[in-house]
C-alpha positions in Angstrom: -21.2 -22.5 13.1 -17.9 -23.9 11.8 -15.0 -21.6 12.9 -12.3 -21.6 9.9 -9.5 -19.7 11.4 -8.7 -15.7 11.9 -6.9 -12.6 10.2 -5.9 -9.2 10.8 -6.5 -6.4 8.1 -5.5 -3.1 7.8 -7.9 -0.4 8.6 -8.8 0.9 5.5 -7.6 -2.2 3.4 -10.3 -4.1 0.9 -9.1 -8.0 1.1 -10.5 -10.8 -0.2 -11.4 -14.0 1.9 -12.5 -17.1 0.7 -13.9 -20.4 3.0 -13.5 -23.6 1.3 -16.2 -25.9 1.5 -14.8 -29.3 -0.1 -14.4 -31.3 3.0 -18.2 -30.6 3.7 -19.6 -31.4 0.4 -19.1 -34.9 1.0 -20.1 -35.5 -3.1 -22.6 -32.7 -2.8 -22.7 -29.2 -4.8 -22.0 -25.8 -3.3 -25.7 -24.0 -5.0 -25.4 -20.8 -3.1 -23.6 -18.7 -0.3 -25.0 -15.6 1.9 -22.4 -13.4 3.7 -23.8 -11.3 6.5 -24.3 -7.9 6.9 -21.9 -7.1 10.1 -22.8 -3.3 11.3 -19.4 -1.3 11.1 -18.0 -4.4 8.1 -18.3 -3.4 4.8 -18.5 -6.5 2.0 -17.5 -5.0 -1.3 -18.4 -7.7 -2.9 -19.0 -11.4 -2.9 -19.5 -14.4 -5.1 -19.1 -18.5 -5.5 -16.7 -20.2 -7.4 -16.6 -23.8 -7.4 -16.8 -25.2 -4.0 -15.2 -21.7 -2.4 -17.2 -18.9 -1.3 -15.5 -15.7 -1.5 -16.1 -11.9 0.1 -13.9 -9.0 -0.1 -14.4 -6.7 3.3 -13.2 -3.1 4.1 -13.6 -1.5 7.8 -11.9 1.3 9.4 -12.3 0.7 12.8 -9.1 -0.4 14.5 -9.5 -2.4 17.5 -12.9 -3.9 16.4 -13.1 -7.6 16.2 -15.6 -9.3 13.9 -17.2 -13.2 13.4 -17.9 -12.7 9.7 -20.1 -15.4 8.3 -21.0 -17.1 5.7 -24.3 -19.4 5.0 -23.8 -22.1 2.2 -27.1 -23.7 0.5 -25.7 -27.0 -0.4 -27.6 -28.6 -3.0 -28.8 -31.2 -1.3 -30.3 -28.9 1.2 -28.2 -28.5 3.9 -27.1 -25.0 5.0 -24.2 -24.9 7.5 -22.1 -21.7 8.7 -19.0 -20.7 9.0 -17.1 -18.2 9.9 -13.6 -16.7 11.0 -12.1 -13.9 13.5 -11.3 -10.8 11.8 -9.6 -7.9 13.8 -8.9 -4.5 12.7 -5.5 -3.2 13.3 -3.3 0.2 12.6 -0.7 -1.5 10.8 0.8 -5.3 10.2 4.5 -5.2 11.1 6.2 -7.8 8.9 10.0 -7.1 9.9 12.2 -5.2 12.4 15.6 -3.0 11.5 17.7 -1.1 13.7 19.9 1.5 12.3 22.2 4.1 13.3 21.2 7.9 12.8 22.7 8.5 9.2 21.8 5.8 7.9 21.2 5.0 4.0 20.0 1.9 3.6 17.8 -0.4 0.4 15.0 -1.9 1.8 14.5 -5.8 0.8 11.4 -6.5 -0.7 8.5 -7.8 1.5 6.9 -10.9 0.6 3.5 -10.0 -0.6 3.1 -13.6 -2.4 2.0 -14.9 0.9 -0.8 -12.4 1.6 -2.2 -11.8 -1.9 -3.3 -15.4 -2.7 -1.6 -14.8 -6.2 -3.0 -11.4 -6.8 -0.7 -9.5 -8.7 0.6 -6.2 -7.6 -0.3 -3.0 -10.3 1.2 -0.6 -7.8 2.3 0.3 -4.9 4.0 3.5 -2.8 6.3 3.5 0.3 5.4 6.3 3.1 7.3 7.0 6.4 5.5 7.4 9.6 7.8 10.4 10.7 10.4 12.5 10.2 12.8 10.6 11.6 13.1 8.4 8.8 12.9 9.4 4.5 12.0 7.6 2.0 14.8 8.7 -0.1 13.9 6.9 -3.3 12.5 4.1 -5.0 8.7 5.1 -3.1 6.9 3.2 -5.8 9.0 0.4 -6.1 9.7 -2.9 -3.7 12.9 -2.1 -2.6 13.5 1.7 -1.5 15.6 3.6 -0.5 15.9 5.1 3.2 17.4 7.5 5.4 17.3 7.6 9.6 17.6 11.0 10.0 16.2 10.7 13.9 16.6 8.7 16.8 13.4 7.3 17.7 11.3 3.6 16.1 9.3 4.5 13.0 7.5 2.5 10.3 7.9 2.1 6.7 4.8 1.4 5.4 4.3 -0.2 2.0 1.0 0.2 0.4 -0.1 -2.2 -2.7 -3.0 -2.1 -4.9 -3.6 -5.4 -6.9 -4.6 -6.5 -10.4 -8.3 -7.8 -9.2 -8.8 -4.3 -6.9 -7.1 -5.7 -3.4 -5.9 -2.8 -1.4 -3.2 -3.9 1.3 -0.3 -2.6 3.5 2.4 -3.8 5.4 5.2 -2.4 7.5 8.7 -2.3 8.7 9.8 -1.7 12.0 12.5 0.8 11.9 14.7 1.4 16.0 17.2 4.7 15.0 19.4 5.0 17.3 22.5 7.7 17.7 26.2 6.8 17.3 28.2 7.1 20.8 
């Protein structure tokens, strides 16, 4: 089994992965690809596309760590595996912020280029993980407005759904702290 790298996801998100066979083909074709079934995984769906075998997973169990794996039918005959570390997690924290209590502040907008593989986002909605901090405006668009009404670290957690069905969220790292 060829081991292609690893990635966290969301619990709850649907992503899309894709292995790349080229380097293995050698001159050969890519006829076919098999994803297993991983108990607690879900695949959504899967399918080939030139030399690239793709599979889009959901799982909501954080912690769990998973090997999934794909078999390739070359058409030559040979069928190698590989497969990459996946692990579940409660949320992806992209940047950190500290503010003071009072605080009003536009949120830059995170760069979701990098996760999506070109996907393009169709929408999308902000939520805070308390109520120490308010989304104030702007919850549906990349740059919102907030408010740290509460000492304390909270999240603000973007949510994106994509063109092609991709569901995804990242999240911002917000320290409050109180004016001496």
């Amino acid at each position: 089994m060829i081991i292609v790298g690893e990635a966290q996801m969301v619990a709850g998100a649907k992503l899309d992965f894709t292995i790349d066979w080229s380097e293995r083909l050698g001159g050969d074709t890519l006829a076919n690809g098999s994803w297993a079934a991983i108990s607690g995984l879900t695949r959504i769906s899967s399918s080939i596309s030139g030399d690239e075998t793709q599979v889009r997973y959901t799982s909501a169990n954080v912690g769990a760590v998973y090997l999934p794996n794909v078999t390739a039918t070359f058409g030559g005959g040979d069928t190698p595996i590989a497969a990459f570390r996946l692990e579940i997690v409660s949320r992806i924290v992209v940047q950190d912020l500290a503010l003071a209590t009072g605080a009003v502040i536009t949120l830059d907008a995170l760069p979701w280029a990098g996760y999506l593989e070109g996907d393009a986002i169709v929408g999308r909605a902000w939520a805070s993980s308390g109520a120490g901090l308010t989304i104030t405006s702007g919850g549906t668009t990349a740059t919102p407005k907030v408010t740290a009404a509460a000492t304390g670290t909270w999240y603000a957690t973007e949510h994106v759904t994509t063109a092609s069905g991709q569901e995804d969220e990242r999240s911002i790292a917000i320290v409050v702290r109180g004016l001496t």
